[in-house]
Biopython code that builds the backbone (N, CA, C, O; Angstrom):
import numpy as np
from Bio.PDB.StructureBuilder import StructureBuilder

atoms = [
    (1, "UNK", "N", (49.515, -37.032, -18.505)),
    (1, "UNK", "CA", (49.524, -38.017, -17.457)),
    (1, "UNK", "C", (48.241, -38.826, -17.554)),
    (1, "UNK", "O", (47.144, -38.382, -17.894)),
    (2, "UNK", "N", (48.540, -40.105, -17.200)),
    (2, "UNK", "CA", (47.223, -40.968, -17.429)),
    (2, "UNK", "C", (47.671, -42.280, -17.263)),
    (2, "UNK", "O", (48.752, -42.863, -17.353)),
    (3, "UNK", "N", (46.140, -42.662, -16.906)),
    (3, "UNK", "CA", (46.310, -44.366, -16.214)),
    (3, "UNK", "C", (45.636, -44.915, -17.673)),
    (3, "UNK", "O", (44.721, -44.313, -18.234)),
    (4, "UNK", "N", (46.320, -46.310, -18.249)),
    (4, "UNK", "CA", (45.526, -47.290, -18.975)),
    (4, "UNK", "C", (45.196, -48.240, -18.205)),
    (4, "UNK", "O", (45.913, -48.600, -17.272)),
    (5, "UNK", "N", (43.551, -49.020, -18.620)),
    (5, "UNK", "CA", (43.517, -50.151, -18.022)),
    (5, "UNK", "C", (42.488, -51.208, -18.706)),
    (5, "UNK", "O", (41.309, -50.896, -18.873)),
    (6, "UNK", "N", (42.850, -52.105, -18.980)),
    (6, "UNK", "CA", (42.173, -53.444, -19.852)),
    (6, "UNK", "C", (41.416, -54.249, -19.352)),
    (6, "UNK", "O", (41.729, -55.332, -18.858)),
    (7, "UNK", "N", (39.985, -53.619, -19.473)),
    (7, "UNK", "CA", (39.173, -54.408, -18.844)),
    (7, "UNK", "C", (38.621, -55.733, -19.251)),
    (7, "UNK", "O", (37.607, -55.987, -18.601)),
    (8, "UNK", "N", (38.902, -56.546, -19.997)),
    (8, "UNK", "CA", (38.487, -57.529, -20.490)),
    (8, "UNK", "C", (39.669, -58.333, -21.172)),
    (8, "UNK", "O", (40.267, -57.706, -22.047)),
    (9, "UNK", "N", (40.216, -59.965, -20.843)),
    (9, "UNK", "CA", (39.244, -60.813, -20.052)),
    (9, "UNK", "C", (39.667, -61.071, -19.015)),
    (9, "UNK", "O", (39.259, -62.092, -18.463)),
    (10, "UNK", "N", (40.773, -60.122, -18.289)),
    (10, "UNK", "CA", (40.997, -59.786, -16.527)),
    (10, "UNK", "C", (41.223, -58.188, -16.202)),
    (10, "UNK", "O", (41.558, -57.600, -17.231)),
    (11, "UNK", "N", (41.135, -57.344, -15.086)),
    (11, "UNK", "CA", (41.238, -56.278, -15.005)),
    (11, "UNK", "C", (43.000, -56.232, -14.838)),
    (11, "UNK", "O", (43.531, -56.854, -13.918)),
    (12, "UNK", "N", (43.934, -55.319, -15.967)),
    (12, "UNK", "CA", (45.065, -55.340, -15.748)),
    (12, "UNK", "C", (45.448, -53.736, -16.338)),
    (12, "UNK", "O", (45.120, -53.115, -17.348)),
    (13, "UNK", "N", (46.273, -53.444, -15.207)),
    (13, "UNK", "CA", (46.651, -51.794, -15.437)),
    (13, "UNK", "C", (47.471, -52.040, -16.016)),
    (13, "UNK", "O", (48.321, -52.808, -15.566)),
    (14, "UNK", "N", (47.592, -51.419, -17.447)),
    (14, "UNK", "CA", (48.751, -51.324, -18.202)),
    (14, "UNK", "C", (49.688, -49.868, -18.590)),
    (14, "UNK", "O", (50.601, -49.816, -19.414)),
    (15, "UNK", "N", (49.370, -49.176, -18.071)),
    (15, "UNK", "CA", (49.877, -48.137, -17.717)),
    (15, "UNK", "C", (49.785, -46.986, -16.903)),
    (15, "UNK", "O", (48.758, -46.384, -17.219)),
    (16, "UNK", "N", (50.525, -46.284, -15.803)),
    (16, "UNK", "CA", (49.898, -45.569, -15.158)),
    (16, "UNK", "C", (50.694, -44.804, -14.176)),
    (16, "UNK", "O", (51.024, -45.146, -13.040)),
    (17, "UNK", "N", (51.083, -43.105, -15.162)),
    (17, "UNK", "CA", (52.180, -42.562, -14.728)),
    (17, "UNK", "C", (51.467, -40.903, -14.398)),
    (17, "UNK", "O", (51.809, -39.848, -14.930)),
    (18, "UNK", "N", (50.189, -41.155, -13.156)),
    (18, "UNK", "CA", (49.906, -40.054, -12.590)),
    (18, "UNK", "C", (50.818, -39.946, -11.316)),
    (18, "UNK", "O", (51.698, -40.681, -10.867)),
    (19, "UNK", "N", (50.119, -38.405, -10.780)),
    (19, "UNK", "CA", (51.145, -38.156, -9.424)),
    (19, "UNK", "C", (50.702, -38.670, -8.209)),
    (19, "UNK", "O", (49.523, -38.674, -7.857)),
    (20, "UNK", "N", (52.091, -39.313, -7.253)),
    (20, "UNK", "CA", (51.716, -39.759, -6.365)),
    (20, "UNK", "C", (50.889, -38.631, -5.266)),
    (20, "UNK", "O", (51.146, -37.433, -5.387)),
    (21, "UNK", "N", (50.083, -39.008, -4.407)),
    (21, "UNK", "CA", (49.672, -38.178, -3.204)),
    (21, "UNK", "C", (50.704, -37.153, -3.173)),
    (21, "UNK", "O", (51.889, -37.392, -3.408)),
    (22, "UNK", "N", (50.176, -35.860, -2.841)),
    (22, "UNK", "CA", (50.712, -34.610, -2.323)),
    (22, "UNK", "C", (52.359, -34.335, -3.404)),
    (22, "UNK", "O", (53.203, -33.489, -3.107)),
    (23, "UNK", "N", (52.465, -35.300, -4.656)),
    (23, "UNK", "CA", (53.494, -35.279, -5.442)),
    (23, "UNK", "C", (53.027, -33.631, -6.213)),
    (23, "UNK", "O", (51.914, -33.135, -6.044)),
    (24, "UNK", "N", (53.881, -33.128, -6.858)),
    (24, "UNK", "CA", (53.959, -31.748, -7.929)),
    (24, "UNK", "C", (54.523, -32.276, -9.617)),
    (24, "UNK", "O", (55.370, -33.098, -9.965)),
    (25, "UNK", "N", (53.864, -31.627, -10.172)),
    (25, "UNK", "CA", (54.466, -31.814, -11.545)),
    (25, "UNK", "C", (54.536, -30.240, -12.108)),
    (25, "UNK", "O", (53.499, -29.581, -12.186)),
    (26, "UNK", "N", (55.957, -29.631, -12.531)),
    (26, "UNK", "CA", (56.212, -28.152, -12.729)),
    (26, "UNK", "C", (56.366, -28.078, -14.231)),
    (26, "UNK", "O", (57.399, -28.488, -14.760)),
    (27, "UNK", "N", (55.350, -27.558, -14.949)),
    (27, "UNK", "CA", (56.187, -27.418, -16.333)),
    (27, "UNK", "C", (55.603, -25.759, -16.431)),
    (27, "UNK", "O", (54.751, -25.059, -15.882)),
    (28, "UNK", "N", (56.737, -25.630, -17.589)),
    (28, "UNK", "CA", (57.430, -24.451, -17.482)),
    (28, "UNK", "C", (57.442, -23.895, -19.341)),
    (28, "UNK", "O", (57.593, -24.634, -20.314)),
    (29, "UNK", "N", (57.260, -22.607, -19.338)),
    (29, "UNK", "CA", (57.026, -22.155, -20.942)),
    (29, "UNK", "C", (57.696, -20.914, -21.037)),
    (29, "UNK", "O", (58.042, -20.283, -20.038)),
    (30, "UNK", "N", (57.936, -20.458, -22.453)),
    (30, "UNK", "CA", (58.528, -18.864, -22.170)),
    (30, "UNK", "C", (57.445, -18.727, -23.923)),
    (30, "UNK", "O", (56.931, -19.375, -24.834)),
    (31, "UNK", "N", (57.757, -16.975, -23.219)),
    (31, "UNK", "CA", (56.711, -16.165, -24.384)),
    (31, "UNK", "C", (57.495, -15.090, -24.826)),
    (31, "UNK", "O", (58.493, -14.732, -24.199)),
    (32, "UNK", "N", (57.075, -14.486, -25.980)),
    (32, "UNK", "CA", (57.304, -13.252, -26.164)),
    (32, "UNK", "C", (56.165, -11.768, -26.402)),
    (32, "UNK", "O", (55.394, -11.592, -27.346)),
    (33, "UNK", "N", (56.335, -11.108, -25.532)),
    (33, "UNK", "CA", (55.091, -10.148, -25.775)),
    (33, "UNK", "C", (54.990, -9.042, -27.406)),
    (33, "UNK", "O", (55.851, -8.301, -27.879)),
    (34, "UNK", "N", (53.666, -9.337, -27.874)),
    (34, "UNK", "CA", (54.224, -8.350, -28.878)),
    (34, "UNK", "C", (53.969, -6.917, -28.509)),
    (34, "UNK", "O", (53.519, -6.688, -27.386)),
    (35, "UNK", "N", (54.194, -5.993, -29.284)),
    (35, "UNK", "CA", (54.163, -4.785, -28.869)),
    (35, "UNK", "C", (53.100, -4.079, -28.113)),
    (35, "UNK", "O", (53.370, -3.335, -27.171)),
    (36, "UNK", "N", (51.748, -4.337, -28.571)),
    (36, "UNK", "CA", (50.754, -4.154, -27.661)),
    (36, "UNK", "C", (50.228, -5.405, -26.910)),
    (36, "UNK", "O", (49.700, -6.377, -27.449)),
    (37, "UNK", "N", (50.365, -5.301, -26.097)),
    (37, "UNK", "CA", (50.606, -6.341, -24.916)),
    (37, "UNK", "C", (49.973, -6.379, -23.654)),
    (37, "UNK", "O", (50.184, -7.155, -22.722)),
    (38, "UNK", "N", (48.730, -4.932, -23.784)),
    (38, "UNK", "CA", (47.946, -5.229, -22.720)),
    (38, "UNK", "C", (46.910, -5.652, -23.085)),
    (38, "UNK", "O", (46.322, -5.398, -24.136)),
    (39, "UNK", "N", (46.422, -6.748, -21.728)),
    (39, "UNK", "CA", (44.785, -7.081, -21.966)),
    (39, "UNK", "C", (45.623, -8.648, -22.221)),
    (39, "UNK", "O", (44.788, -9.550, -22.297)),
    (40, "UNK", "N", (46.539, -8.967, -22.312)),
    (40, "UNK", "CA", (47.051, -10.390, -22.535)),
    (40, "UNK", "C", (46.690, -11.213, -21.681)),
    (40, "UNK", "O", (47.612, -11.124, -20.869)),
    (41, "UNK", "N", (45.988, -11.964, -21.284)),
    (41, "UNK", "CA", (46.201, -12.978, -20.171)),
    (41, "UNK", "C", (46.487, -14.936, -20.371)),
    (41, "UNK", "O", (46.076, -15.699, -21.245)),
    (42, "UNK", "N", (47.150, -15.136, -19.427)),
    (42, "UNK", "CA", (47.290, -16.735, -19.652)),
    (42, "UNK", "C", (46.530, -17.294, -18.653)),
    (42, "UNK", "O", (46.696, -17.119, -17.446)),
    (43, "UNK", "N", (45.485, -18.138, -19.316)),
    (43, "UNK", "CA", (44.725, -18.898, -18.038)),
    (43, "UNK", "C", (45.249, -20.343, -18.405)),
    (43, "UNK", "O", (45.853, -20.707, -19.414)),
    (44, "UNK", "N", (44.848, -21.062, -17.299)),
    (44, "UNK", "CA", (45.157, -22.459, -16.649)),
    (44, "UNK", "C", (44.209, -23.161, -16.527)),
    (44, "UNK", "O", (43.068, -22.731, -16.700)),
    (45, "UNK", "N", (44.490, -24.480, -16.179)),
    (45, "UNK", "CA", (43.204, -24.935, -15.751)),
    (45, "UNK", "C", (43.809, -26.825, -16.056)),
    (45, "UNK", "O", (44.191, -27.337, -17.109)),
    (46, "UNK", "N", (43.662, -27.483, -14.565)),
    (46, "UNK", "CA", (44.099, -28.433, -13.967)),
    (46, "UNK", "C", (42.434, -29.343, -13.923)),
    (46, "UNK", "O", (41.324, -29.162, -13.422)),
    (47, "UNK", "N", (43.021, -30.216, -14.651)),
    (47, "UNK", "CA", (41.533, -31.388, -14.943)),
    (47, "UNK", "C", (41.398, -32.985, -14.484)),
    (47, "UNK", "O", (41.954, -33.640, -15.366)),
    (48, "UNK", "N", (40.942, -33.755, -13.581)),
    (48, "UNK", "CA", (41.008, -34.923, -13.523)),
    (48, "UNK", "C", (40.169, -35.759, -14.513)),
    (48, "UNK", "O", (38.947, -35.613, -14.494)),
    (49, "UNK", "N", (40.630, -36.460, -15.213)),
    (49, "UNK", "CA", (39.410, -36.911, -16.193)),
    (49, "UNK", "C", (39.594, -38.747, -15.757)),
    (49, "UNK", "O", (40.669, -39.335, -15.634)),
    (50, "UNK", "N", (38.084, -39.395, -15.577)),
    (50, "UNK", "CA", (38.016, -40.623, -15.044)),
    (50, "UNK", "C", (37.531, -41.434, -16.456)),
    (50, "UNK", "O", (37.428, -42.657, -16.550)),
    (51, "UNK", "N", (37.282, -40.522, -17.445)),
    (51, "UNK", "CA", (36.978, -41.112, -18.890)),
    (51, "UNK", "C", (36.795, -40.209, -19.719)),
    (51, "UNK", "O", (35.917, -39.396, -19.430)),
    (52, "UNK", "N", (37.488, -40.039, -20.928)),
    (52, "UNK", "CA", (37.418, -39.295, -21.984)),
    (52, "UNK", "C", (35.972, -38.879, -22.085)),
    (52, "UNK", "O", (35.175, -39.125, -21.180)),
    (53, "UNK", "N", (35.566, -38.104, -23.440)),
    (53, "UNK", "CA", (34.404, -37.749, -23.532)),
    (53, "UNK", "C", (33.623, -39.137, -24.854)),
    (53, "UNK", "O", (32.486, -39.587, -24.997)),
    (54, "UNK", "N", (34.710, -39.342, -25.437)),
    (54, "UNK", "CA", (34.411, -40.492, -26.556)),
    (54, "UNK", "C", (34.487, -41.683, -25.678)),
    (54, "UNK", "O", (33.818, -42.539, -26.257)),
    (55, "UNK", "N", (34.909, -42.125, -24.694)),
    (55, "UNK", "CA", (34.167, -43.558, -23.859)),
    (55, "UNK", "C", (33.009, -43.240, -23.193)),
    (55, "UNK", "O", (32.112, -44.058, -22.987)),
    (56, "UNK", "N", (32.981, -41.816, -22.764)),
    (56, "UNK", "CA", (31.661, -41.706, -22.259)),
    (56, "UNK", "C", (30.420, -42.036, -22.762)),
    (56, "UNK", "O", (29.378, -42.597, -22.421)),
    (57, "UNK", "N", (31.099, -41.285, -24.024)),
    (57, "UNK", "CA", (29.457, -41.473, -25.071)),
    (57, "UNK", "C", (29.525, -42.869, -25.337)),
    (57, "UNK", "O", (28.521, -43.527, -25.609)),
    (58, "UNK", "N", (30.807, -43.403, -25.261)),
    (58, "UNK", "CA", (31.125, -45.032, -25.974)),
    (58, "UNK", "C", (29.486, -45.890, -24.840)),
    (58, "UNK", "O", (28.553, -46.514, -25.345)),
    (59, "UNK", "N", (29.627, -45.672, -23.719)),
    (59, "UNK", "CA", (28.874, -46.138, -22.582)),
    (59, "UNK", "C", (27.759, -45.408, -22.475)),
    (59, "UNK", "O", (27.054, -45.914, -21.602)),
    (60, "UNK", "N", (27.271, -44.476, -22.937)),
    (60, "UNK", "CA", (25.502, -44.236, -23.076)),
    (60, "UNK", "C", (25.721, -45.020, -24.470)),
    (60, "UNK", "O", (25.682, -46.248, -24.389)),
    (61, "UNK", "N", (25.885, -44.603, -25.392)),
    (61, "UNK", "CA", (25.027, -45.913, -26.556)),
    (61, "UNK", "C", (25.356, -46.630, -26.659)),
    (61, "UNK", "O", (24.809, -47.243, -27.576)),
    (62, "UNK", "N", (26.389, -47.316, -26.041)),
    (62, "UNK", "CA", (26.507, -49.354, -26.349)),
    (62, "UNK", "C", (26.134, -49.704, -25.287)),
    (62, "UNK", "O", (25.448, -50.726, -25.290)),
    (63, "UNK", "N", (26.394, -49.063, -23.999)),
    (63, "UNK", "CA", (25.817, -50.146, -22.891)),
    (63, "UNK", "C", (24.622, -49.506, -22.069)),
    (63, "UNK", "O", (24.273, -49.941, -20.971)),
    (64, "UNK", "N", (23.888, -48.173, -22.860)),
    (64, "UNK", "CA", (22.692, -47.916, -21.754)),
    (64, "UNK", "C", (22.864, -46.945, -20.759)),
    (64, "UNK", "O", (21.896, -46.564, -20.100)),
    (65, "UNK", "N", (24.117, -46.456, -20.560)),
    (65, "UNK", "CA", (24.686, -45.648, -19.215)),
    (65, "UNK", "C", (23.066, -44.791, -19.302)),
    (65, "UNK", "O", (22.384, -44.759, -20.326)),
    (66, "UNK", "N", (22.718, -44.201, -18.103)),
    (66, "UNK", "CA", (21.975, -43.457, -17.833)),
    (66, "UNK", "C", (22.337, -42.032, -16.887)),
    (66, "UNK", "O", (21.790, -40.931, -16.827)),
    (67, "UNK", "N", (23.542, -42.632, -16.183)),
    (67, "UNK", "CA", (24.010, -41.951, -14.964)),
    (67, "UNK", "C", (24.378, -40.791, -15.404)),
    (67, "UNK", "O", (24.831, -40.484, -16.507)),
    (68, "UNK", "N", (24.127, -40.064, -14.345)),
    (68, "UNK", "CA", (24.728, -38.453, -14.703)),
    (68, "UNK", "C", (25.671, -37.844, -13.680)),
    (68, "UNK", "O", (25.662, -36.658, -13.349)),
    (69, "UNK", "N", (26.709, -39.038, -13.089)),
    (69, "UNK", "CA", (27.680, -38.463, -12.370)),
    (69, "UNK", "C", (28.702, -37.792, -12.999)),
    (69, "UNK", "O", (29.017, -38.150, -14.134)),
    (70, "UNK", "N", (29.256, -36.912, -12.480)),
    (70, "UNK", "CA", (30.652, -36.319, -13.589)),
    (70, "UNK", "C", (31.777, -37.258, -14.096)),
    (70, "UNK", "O", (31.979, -38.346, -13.558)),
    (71, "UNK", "N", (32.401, -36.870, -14.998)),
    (71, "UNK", "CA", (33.593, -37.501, -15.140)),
    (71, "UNK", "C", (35.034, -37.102, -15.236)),
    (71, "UNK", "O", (36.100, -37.717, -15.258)),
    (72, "UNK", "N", (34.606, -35.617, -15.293)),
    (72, "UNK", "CA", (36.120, -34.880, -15.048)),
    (72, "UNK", "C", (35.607, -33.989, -14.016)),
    (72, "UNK", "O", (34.453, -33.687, -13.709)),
    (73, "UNK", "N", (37.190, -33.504, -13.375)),
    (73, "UNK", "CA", (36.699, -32.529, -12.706)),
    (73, "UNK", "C", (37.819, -31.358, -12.657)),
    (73, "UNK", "O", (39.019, -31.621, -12.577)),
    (74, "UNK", "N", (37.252, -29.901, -12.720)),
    (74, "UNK", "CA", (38.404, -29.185, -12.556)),
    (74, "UNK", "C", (39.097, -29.223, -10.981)),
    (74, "UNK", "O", (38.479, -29.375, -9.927)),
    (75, "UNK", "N", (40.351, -29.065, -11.132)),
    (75, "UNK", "CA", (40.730, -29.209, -9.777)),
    (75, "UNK", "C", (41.425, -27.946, -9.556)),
    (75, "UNK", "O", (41.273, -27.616, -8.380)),
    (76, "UNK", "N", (42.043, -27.203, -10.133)),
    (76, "UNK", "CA", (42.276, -25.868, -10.024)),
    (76, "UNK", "C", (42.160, -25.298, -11.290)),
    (76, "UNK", "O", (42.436, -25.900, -12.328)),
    (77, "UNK", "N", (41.536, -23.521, -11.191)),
    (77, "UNK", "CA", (41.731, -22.908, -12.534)),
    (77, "UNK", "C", (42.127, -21.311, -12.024)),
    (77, "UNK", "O", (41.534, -20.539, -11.270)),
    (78, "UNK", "N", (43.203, -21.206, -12.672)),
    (78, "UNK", "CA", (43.686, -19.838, -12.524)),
    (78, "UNK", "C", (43.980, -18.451, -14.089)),
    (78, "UNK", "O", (44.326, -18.759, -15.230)),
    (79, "UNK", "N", (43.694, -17.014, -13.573)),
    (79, "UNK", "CA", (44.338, -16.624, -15.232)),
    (79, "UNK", "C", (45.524, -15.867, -14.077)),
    (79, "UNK", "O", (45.477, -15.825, -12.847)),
    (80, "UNK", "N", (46.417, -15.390, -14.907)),
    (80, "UNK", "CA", (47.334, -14.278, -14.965)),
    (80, "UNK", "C", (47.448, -13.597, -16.217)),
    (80, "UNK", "O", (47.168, -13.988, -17.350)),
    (81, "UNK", "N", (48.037, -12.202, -15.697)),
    (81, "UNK", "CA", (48.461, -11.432, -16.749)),
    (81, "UNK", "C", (49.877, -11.372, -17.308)),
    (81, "UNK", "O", (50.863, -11.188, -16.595)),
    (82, "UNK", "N", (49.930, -11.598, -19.101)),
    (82, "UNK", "CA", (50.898, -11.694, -19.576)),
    (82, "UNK", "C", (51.430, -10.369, -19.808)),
    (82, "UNK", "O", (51.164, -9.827, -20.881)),
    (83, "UNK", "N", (52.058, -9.844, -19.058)),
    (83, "UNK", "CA", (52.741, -8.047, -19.187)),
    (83, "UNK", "C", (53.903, -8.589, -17.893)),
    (83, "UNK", "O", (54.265, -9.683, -17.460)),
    (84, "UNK", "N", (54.163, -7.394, -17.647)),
    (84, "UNK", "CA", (55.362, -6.891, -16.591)),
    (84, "UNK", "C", (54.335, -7.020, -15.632)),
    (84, "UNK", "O", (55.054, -7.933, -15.225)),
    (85, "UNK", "N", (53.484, -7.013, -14.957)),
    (85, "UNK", "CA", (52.802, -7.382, -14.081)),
    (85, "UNK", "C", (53.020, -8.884, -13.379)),
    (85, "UNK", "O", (53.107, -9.087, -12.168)),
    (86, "UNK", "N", (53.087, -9.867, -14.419)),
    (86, "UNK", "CA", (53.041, -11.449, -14.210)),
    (86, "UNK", "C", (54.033, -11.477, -12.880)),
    (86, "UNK", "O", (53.525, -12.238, -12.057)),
    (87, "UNK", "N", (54.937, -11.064, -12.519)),
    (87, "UNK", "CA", (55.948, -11.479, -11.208)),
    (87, "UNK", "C", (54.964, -11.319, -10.042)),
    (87, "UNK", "O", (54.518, -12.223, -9.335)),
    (88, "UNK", "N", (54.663, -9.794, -9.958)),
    (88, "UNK", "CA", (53.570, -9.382, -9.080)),
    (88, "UNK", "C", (52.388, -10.389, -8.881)),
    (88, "UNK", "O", (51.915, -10.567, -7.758)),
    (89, "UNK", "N", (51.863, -11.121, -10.113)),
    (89, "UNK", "CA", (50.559, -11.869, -9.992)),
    (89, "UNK", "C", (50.876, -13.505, -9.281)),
    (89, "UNK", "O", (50.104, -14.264, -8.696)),
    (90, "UNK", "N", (52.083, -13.622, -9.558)),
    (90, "UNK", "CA", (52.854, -15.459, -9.304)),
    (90, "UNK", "C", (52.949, -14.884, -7.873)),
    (90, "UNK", "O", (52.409, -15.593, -7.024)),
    (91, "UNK", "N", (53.533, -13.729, -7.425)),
    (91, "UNK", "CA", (53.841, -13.411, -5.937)),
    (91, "UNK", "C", (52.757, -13.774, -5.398)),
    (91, "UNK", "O", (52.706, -14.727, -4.620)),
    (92, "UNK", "N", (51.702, -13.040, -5.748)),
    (92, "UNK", "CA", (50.423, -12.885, -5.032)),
    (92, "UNK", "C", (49.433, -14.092, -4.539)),
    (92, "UNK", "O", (48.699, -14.180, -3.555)),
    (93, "UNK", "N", (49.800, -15.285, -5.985)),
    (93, "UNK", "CA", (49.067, -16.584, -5.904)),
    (93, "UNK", "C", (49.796, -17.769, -4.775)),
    (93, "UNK", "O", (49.420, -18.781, -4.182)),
    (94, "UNK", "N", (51.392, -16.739, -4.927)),
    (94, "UNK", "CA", (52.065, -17.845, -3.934)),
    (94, "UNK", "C", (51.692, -17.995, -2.157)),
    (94, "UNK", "O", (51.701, -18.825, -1.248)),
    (95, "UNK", "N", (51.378, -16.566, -2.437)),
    (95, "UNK", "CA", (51.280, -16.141, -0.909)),
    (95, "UNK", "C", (49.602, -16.574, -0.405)),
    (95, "UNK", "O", (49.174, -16.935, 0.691)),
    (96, "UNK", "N", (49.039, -16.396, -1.486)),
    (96, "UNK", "CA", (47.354, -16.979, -0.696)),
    (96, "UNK", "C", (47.222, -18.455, -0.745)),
    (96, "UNK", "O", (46.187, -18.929, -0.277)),
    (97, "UNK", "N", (48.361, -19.472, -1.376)),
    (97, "UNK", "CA", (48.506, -20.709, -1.474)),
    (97, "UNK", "C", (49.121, -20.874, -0.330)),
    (97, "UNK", "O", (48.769, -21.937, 0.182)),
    (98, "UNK", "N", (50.061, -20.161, 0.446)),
    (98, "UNK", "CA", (50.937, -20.639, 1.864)),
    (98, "UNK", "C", (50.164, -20.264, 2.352)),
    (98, "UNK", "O", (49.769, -21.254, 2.968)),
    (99, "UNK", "N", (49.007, -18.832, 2.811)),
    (99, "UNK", "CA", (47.992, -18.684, 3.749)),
    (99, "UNK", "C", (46.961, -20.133, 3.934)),
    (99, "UNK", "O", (46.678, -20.781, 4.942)),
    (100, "UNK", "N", (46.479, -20.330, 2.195)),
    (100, "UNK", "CA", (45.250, -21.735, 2.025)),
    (100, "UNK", "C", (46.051, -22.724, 3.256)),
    (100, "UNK", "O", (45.716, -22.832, 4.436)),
    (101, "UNK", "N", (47.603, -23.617, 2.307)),
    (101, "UNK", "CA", (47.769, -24.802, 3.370)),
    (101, "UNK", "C", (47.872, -24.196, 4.414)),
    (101, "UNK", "O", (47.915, -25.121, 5.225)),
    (102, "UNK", "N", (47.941, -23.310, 4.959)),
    (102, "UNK", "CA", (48.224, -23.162, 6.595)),
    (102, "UNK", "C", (47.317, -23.364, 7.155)),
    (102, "UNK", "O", (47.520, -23.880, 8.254)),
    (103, "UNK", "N", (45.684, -23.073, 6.733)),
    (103, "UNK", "CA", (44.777, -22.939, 7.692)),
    (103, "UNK", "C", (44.166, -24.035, 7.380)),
    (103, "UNK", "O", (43.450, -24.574, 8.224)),
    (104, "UNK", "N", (44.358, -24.697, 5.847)),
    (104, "UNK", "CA", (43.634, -26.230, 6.000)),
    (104, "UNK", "C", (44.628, -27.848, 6.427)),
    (104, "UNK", "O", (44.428, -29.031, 6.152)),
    (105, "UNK", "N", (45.914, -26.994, 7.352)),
    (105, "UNK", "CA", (46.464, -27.986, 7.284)),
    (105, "UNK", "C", (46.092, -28.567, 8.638)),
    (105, "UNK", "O", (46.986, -29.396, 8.811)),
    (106, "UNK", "N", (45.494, -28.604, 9.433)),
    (106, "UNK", "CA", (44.593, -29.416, 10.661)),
    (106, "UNK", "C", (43.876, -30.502, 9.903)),
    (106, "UNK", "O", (44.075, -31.700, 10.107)),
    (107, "UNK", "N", (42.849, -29.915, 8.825)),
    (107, "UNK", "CA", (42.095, -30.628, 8.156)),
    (107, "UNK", "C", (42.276, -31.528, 7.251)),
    (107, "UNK", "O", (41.373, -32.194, 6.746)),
    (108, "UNK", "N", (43.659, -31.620, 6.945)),
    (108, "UNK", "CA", (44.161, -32.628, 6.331)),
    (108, "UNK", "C", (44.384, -33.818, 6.980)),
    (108, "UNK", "O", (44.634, -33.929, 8.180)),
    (109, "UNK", "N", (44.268, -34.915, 5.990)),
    (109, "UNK", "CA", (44.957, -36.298, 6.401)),
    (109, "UNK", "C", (46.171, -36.698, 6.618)),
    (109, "UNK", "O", (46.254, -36.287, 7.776)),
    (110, "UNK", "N", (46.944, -37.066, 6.462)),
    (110, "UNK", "CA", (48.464, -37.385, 6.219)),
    (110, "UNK", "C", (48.298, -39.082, 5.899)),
    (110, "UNK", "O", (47.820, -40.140, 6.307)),
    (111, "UNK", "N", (49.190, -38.347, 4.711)),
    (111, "UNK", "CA", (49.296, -39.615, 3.365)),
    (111, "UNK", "C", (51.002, -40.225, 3.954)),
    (111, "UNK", "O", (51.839, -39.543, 4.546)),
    (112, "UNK", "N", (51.114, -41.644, 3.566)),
    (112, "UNK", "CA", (52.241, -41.633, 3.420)),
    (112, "UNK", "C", (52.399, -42.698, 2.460)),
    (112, "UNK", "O", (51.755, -43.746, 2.493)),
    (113, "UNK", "N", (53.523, -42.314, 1.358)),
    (113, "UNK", "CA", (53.904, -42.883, 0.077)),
    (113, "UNK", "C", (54.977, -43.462, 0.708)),
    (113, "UNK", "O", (55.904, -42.906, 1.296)),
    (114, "UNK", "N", (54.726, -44.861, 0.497)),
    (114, "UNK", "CA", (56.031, -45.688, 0.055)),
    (114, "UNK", "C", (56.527, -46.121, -1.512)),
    (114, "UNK", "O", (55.861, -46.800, -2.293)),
    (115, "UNK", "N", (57.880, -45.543, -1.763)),
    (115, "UNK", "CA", (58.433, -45.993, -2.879)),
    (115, "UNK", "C", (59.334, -46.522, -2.938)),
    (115, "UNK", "O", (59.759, -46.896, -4.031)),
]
sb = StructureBuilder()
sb.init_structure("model")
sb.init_model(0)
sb.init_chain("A")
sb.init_seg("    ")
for serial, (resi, resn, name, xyz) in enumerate(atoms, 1):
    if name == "N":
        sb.init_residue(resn, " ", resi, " ")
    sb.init_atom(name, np.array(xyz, "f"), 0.0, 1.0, " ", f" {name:<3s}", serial, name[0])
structure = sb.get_structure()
């Protein structure tokens, strides 16, 4: 997922197929365990990136950048275990994710998407 955009010689988005507010994107994999199979784990890890690492550098040596604000950010990172365990571990993440929105849902804004 990712936005293009052409900055020169008008600002024009030319592509840009991230998720809307409070939107989900589900993808989905299958494995096979081999025989010894403990100690397996699958980690994750959900990234916003506002510029590659090669424009970054593109902008400290051609134009001077000095700044040291970030440019990606993790936005969630999770592991699980790849065994007969994994149902148990998806249960477990589901349930402290319905506890999370419940108690930060005061503190939320409310978005509303028109499409």
């Amino acid at each position: 997922m990712g936005r293009w955009i052409l900055w020169q010689p008008a600002i024009v988005e030319l592509y840009d197929n991230r998720l809307l507010p409070l939107a989900s994107h589900e993808y989905r994999f299958a494995y096979r365990l081999p025989e010894r199979a403990e100690g397996l784990i699958l980690k994750t890890r959900v990234q916003y990136h506002i510029l590659t690492d090669g424009q970054h550098e593109m902008l400290r040596d051609k134009y001077g950048l000095t700044g040291t604000d970030p440019y990606r950010f993790v936005i969630d990172e999770r592991t699980f275990p790849l065994s007969k365990d994994l149902a148990a571990a998806l249960n477990d993440q589901d349930m402290k994710l319905t506890a999370m929105s419940r108690w930060e849902k005061g503190k939320n804004c409310k978005v509303n998407a028109k499409g």
